[in-house]
N, C-alpha and C positions, 0 to 999 in steps of 0.2 A: 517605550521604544524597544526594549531588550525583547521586548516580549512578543514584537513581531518579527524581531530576527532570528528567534530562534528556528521557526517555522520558514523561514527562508533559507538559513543554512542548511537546516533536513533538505528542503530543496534540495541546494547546492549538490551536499552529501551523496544524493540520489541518483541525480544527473550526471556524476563522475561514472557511474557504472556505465553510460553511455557514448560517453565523451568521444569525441574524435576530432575536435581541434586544436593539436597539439602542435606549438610553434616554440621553434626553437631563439630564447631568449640571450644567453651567454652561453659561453666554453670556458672553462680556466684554464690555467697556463698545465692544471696539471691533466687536463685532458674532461673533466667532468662537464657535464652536459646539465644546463635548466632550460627547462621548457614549459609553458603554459599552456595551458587551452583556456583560449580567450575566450570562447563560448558562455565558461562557468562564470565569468566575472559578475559581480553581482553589489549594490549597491543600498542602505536603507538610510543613506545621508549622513551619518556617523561612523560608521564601518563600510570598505570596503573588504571584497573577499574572491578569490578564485581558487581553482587548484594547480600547482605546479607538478612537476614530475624532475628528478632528477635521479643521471644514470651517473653514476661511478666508473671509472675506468679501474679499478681494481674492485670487487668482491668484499663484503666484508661482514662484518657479526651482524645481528641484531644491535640494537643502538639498547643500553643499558635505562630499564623504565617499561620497556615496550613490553605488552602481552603477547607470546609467542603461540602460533596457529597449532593445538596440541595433535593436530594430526597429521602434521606434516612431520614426516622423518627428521630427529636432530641430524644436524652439521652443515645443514643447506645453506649456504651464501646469500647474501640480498647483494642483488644487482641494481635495484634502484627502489624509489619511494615515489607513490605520491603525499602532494600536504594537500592540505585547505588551509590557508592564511587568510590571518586579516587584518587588515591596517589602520589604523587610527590617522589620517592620512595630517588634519589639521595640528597633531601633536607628534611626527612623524615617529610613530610606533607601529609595531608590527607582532602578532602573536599567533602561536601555530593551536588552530582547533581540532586537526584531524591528521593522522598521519597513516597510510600502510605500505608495508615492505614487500618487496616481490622477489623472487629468485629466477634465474634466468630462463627458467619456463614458465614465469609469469603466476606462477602458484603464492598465494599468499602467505608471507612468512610468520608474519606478526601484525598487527597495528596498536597506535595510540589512538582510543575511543573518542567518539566526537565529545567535546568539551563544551560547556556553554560558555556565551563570551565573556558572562561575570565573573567567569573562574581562571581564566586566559592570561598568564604573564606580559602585557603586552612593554617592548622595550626598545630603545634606541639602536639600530643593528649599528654592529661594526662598519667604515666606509669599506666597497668593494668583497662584499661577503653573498652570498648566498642571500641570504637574509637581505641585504641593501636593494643588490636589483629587485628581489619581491616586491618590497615597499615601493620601490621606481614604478614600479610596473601596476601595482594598485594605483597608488595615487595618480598615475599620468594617462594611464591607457582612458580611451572613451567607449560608456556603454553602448553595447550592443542593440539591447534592447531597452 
Protein backbone atom coordinates (compact mmCIF):
# COMPACT_ATOMS: atom_id res chain seq x y z
CA UNK A 1 0.00 0.00 0.00
CA UNK A 2 3.01 2.46 0.93
CA UNK A 3 4.09 1.86 -2.37
CA UNK A 4 1.52 3.21 -4.31
CA UNK A 5 1.51 6.31 -2.27
CA UNK A 6 4.38 7.28 -2.81
CA UNK A 7 3.67 7.88 -6.54
CA UNK A 8 0.63 9.59 -5.63
CA UNK A 9 2.27 12.10 -3.27
CA UNK A 10 5.00 12.92 -6.25
CA UNK A 11 1.67 13.55 -7.71
CA UNK A 12 0.43 15.61 -5.07
CA UNK A 13 4.14 17.31 -4.85
CA UNK A 14 3.71 18.21 -8.69
CA UNK A 15 0.34 19.51 -8.79
CA UNK A 16 1.19 22.20 -5.93
CA UNK A 17 3.40 23.98 -8.75
CA UNK A 18 -0.13 24.48 -10.25
CA UNK A 19 -2.39 25.07 -7.65
CA UNK A 20 -4.95 27.60 -7.60
CA UNK A 21 -7.39 26.65 -5.07
CA UNK A 22 -6.54 28.15 -2.27
CA UNK A 23 -9.41 28.67 0.45
CA UNK A 24 -9.09 30.22 3.40
CA UNK A 25 -9.47 27.83 6.35
CA UNK A 26 -8.79 29.78 10.02
CA UNK A 27 -7.25 33.15 11.13
CA UNK A 28 -5.62 33.15 14.69
CA UNK A 29 -6.26 35.58 17.25
CA UNK A 30 -2.73 36.55 16.36
CA UNK A 31 -3.60 37.49 12.77
CA UNK A 32 -1.97 34.13 10.87
CA UNK A 33 -3.70 33.01 7.95
CA UNK A 34 -4.30 28.76 6.88
CA UNK A 35 -5.41 28.21 3.85
CA UNK A 36 -5.75 25.03 1.66
CA UNK A 37 -6.22 24.16 -1.85
CA UNK A 38 -8.72 21.65 -1.76
CA UNK A 39 -7.87 20.70 -5.17
CA UNK A 40 -4.65 18.70 -3.82
CA UNK A 41 -6.60 16.70 -1.38
CA UNK A 42 -5.96 13.36 -2.27
CA UNK A 43 -6.87 10.03 -0.76
CA UNK A 44 -5.30 5.94 -0.78
CA UNK A 45 -7.71 4.86 2.09
CA UNK A 46 -5.07 5.09 4.84
CA UNK A 47 -3.63 8.50 4.42
CA UNK A 48 -5.14 11.48 3.63
CA UNK A 49 -3.02 14.29 2.16
CA UNK A 50 -3.33 18.04 0.70
CA UNK A 51 -1.26 21.07 0.77
CA UNK A 52 -1.90 24.10 3.00
CA UNK A 53 -0.23 27.41 2.90
CA UNK A 54 0.18 29.53 5.78
CA UNK A 55 1.04 33.45 5.96
CA UNK A 56 2.46 34.90 9.03
CA UNK A 57 1.57 38.28 10.14
CA UNK A 58 5.08 38.99 11.20
CA UNK A 59 8.21 37.82 8.88
CA UNK A 60 10.51 35.52 10.35
CA UNK A 61 13.80 33.18 9.97
CA UNK A 62 13.88 30.01 8.27
CA UNK A 63 12.38 27.32 10.70
CA UNK A 64 15.72 25.55 12.32
CA UNK A 65 16.21 21.96 10.06
CA UNK A 66 15.13 23.48 6.70
CA UNK A 67 17.58 23.41 3.65
CA UNK A 68 18.14 27.16 2.75
CA UNK A 69 17.72 27.98 -1.25
CA UNK A 70 21.80 28.87 -1.63
CA UNK A 71 21.12 31.40 -4.12
CA UNK A 72 18.96 33.49 -2.69
CA UNK A 73 20.67 36.27 -0.84
CA UNK A 74 21.06 35.69 3.21
CA UNK A 75 18.67 37.83 5.42
CA UNK A 76 15.56 37.30 3.32
CA UNK A 77 12.37 36.82 5.53
CA UNK A 78 9.64 33.94 4.92
CA UNK A 79 6.40 35.30 4.67
CA UNK A 80 4.65 32.19 4.50
CA UNK A 81 4.99 28.16 3.77
CA UNK A 82 3.48 25.89 2.00
CA UNK A 83 3.15 21.97 3.53
CA UNK A 84 1.87 18.77 2.15
CA UNK A 85 0.31 16.92 5.26
CA UNK A 86 -1.11 13.86 5.91
CA UNK A 87 -3.36 12.32 8.24
CA UNK A 88 -3.75 9.14 9.53
CA UNK A 89 -7.34 10.12 10.04
CA UNK A 90 -8.67 6.62 11.84
CA UNK A 91 -5.80 7.09 14.61
CA UNK A 92 -6.26 10.85 14.34
CA UNK A 93 -2.48 11.73 13.51
CA UNK A 94 -1.14 14.09 11.31
CA UNK A 95 2.54 14.34 9.75
CA UNK A 96 4.36 16.94 7.59
CA UNK A 97 5.83 15.35 4.15
CA UNK A 98 6.85 18.41 2.53
CA UNK A 99 7.34 21.81 3.39
CA UNK A 100 8.71 25.18 1.36
CA UNK A 101 9.26 28.90 2.48
CA UNK A 102 8.54 31.82 0.42
CA UNK A 103 9.59 35.56 1.07
CA UNK A 104 7.48 38.07 0.16
CA UNK A 105 8.19 38.00 -3.43
CA UNK A 106 7.37 34.78 -3.49
CA UNK A 107 11.15 33.55 -4.12
CA UNK A 108 11.88 30.38 -2.63
CA UNK A 109 13.62 30.54 0.71
CA UNK A 110 14.30 27.13 1.81
CA UNK A 111 12.36 23.70 1.85
CA UNK A 112 12.06 20.48 3.83
CA UNK A 113 12.45 17.66 1.06
CA UNK A 114 9.50 15.49 0.26
CA UNK A 115 9.67 12.66 2.90
CA UNK A 116 8.22 9.17 2.41
CA UNK A 117 5.44 8.36 4.57
CA UNK A 118 7.42 5.49 6.48
CA UNK A 119 9.78 7.95 7.56
CA UNK A 120 6.99 10.65 8.64
CA UNK A 121 6.54 11.50 12.46
CA UNK A 122 3.10 11.13 12.45
CA UNK A 123 1.35 12.64 16.02
CA UNK A 124 -1.61 13.66 17.95
CA UNK A 125 -1.79 17.75 17.33
CA UNK A 126 -2.17 19.91 20.04
CA UNK A 127 -6.31 20.95 20.27
CA UNK A 128 -6.76 24.30 18.32
CA UNK A 129 -3.19 24.40 16.64
CA UNK A 130 -2.32 24.75 13.17
CA UNK A 131 -1.73 21.26 13.22
CA UNK A 132 -5.52 20.38 14.56
CA UNK A 133 -7.57 22.29 11.86
CA UNK A 134 -5.06 20.33 9.26
CA UNK A 135 -6.12 17.04 10.62
CA UNK A 136 -10.02 18.56 10.75
CA UNK A 137 -9.80 19.34 7.34
CA UNK A 138 -8.08 15.91 6.06
CA UNK A 139 -10.34 13.76 7.75
CA UNK A 140 -13.75 15.81 7.26
CA UNK A 141 -13.33 17.55 3.91
CA UNK A 142 -15.03 15.18 0.73
CA UNK A 143 -12.93 14.17 -2.26
CA UNK A 144 -13.07 15.89 -5.24
CA UNK A 145 -12.24 13.52 -7.36
Amino acid sequence: MKAILIPILLFAAAANAVASGWTKLATAQNGTVLMVDGESLISDGNYRSAWFKLIEPQVSDLPEGVTPNVSVPPGLKVAYSKSLASARCTKRRIGLLQAVYYGADDTVLGELPLQRVARVDFTEPLPNTVEDAELEYLCKAPLAR
